[in-house]
Structure formats: C-alpha cells, structure tokens
N, C-alpha and C positions, 0 to 999 in steps of 0.2 A: 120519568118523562123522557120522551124519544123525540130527537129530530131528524124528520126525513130530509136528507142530503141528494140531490140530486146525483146521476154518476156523471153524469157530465164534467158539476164542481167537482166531482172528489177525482175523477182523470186529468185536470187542469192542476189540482192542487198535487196530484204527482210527478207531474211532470215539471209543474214550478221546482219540485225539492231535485228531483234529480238534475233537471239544470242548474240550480245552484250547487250542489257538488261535483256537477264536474265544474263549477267555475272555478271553484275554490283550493289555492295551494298553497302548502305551509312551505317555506325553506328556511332552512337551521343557518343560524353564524355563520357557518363555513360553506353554508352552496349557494351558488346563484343560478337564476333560471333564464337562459337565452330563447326570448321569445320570439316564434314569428306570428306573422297577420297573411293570413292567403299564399303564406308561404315565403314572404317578404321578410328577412330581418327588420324588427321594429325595435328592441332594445333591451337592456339586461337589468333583469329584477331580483329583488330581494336584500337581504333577506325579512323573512317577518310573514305576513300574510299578501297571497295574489291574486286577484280576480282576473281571468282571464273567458274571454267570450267563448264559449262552446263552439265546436266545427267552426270556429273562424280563425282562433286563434291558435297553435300549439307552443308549448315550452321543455326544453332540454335541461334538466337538471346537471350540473356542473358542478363539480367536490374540488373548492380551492386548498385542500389541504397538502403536505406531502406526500410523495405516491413513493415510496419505496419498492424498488423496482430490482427484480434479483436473474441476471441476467445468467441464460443458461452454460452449460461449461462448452468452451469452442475450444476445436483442435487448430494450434498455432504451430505454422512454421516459422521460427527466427531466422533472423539474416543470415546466422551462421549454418544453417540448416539443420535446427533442432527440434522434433517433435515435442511441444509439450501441451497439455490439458489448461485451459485457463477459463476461470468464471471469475465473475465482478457481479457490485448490488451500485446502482443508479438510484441517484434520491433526488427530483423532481416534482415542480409544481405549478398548476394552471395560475397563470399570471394576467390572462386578457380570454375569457372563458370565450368574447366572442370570435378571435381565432381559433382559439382550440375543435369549436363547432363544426365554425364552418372553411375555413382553409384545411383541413386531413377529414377524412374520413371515423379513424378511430383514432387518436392520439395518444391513446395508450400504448395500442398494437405498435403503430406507426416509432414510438418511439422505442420499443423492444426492439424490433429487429433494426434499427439506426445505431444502437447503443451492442449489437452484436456482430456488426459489420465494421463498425470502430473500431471497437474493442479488435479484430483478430488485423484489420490494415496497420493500425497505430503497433501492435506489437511485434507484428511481422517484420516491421523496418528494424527492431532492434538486434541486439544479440542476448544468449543468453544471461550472459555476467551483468549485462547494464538490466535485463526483466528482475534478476536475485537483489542485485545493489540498491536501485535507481528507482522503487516501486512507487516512490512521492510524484517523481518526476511525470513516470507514466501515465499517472492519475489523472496530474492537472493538464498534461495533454490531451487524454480524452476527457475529459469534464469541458477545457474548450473549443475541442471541436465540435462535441455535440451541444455544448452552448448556443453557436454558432449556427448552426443547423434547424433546432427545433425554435429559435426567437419567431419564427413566420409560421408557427402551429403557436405563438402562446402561452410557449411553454420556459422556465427556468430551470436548469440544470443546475443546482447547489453543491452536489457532490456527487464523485465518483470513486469508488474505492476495489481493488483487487483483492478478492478475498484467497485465490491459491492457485497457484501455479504446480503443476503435479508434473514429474518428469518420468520416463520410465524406468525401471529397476536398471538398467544396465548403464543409463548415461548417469543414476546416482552415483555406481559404482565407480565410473572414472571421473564424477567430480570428486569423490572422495581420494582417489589416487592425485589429483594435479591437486589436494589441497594438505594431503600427506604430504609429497613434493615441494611445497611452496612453503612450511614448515621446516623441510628438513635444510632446503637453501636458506631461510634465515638465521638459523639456528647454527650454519658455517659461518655466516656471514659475523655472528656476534662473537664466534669464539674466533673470529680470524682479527677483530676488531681487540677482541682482548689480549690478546699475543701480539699484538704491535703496540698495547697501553703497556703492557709486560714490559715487553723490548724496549722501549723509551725508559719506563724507571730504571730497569737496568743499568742502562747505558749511564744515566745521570747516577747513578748510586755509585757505580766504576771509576767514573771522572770523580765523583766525592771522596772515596776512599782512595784515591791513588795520588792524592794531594796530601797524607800522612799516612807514614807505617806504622803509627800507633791505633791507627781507625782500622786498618785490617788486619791487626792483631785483634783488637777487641772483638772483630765480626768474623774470624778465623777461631778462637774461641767461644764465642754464641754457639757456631754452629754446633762445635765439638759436643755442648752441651745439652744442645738440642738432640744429639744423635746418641746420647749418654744414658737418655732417656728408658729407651730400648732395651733391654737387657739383652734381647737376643742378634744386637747387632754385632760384627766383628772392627772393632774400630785400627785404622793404621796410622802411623803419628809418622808425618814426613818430617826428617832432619834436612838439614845442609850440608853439602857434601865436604865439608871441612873438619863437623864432627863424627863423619867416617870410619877415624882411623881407631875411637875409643873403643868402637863394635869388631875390630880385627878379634879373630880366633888366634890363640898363642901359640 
C-alpha cells in the first residue's frame, strides 16, 4: 500500500532535519562552547548537549585541557656576550574560555610568540654560568612573567621548562679549559692545606719528643727500622763525636 506525500511536506520535513542539526552540539568534559547571538557574546556552554538557533546564533569551541606548547630553538645573546641556541616547552591552560575568545585573536599563536620573546629578553639579562647553574631559577622567571601577561587572554601558565641550551664547539672548548683550571687550583689549594696539617703535627710531635731523650731514641730507632726494611738501601749510623777516637786508624 503506497502513500502519496505531497513534495511540498516531504521539502518542510527536510528542512525541519537539517535545521535541527545544525542546532544541535555535542561538547566533551573538557570543551566549552562561547556562544554569540547576532554576534553579541551571550554566554558559555556546556558541556553535554546544545541547541543553538541556526543563522542566529554561532559557538566557538574551546579545549580547557593543557596545551603543551614547545617553543622553537631562539638564538640568545647573554650579558656576557655569549651566543647560544635555546629552546623551552610552555604547559598552559584556558582558564576563562570567554577571554580566550574574545580579548586575542588566536591565543594560542598569541601565546607562542609571547613565550619566545620571553624566553630570549629573560635570558639575555643573564650570563652564561648563572643559564648552566641557575636553570630552576630561569624557569620560574619566565613562567611568571608570562603568567602575568597571558591572565587578560585567560590563560594559566603552570609551567615552564628549558629543555637545552646548545653552545658552540669552540666556547665548549674553553669551558672545558676554565673548568680543567678550576680543578687544577683546588687541587693546590688541598695539598697546600695538607702541608700546613703536616707542618702543625710536626711541630707538636717536635715539642713531644724533645721533652725526653728516650722518645727520640725510640722514634730514631723506628725509623732505622723502617728503612731496614729495603734491602737495597745504604743505611749510615751517626755516632757522637766522643766515640771518634775508637774508629782512629793505628
């Protein structure tokens, strides 16, 4: 059995469906949707399901999750006026979806190139020894200044991290020279330290022994012993010149 549908219904009855899909929007857990009306911010939905009125109303999908952000490698002069290579990763996240929208443009973009203009002013002030030592430090400097910066886009800066500082073969080469150097003056320093702990026992061992002549007979003896040891030493036994005279030739 057949029923005749007029086209008229069946062109109403398509166009009902297709305006109801485009009404219809799903956003996940983690996105919200910043909707306008005529173009007018009207307010932020989701998540779950959103009807939104066709040609009247539009919505911007907005991902609250972390943006891990891998900032490209920038050539930095340091204070001391040292070329080096430096990249960092930025981990950021939309905190107020309806800044993000509509205070920047792109917020993403916007925060790449803010987080690489940072990155090479904040480094530039330093020297090299305190970019090698100091890289916690550096961090939480730029994490807050671009904290600071990106709160009127919406955005939280949670962390910042420097992943490598690359220098060129040749200024390797002379840190490795001033760190051979720095080596070789502690390495005086300990045995100049130990030669004056020397010289102090010494000195008290002198003053102990020379308060009986039985104590440096006994440690005038030790030695002998010790040197006895050797067989290939030539050992000399000093007398007093009193018994001299028993070594006369006749």
């Amino acid at each position: 059995m057949y029923f005749d549908v007029p086209a008229t219904g069946m062109y109403i009855t398509v166009f009902i469906i297709i305006l109801l899909a485009m009404s219809i929007r799903i956003l996940r857990e983690y996105e919200r949707g910043v909707v306008f009306t005529l173009g007018r911010f009207t307010g932020i939905k989701g998540p779950g399901l959103i009807i939104l009125i066709p040609y009247v109303q539009q919505m911007v999908r907005v991902d609250l999750r972390t943006i891990v952000l891998d900032v490209p490698t920038q050539d930095v002069i340091s204070h001391d006026n040292v070329s080096v290579h430096v990249n960092a990763v930025v981990y950021f996240r939309v905190i107020d979806a309806e800044k993000a929208i509509i205070q920047v443009e792109d917020f993403y973009s916007a925060t790449s190139q803010l987080a690489q203009t940072t990155l090479r002013s904040v480094l530039g002030g330093h020297e090299l020894d305190e970019m090698l030592a100091e890289r916690e430090k550096l961090n939480a400097d730029i994490q807050e200044i671009l904290d600071k910066q990106t709160d009127a886009w919406g955005i939280k800066i949670s962390n910042v991290e420097i992943k490598h500082i690359d220098l060129d073969e040749s200024m390797i080469r002379a840190i490795a020279k001033q760190a051979e150097a720095e080596r070789q003056r502690r390495a005086k320093v300990i045995n100049s330290k130990g030669e004056l702990e020397a010289s102090k026992n010494l000195l008290e061992a002198s003053e102990i022994l020379s308060k009986n002549d039985l104590g440096i007979q006994l440690r005038y003896l030790q030695t002998m012993s010790d040197i006895s040891s050797d067989k290939t030493n030539t050992i000399v036994f000093p007398f007093p010149a009193e018994f001299s005279k028993f070594f006369k030739a006749p």
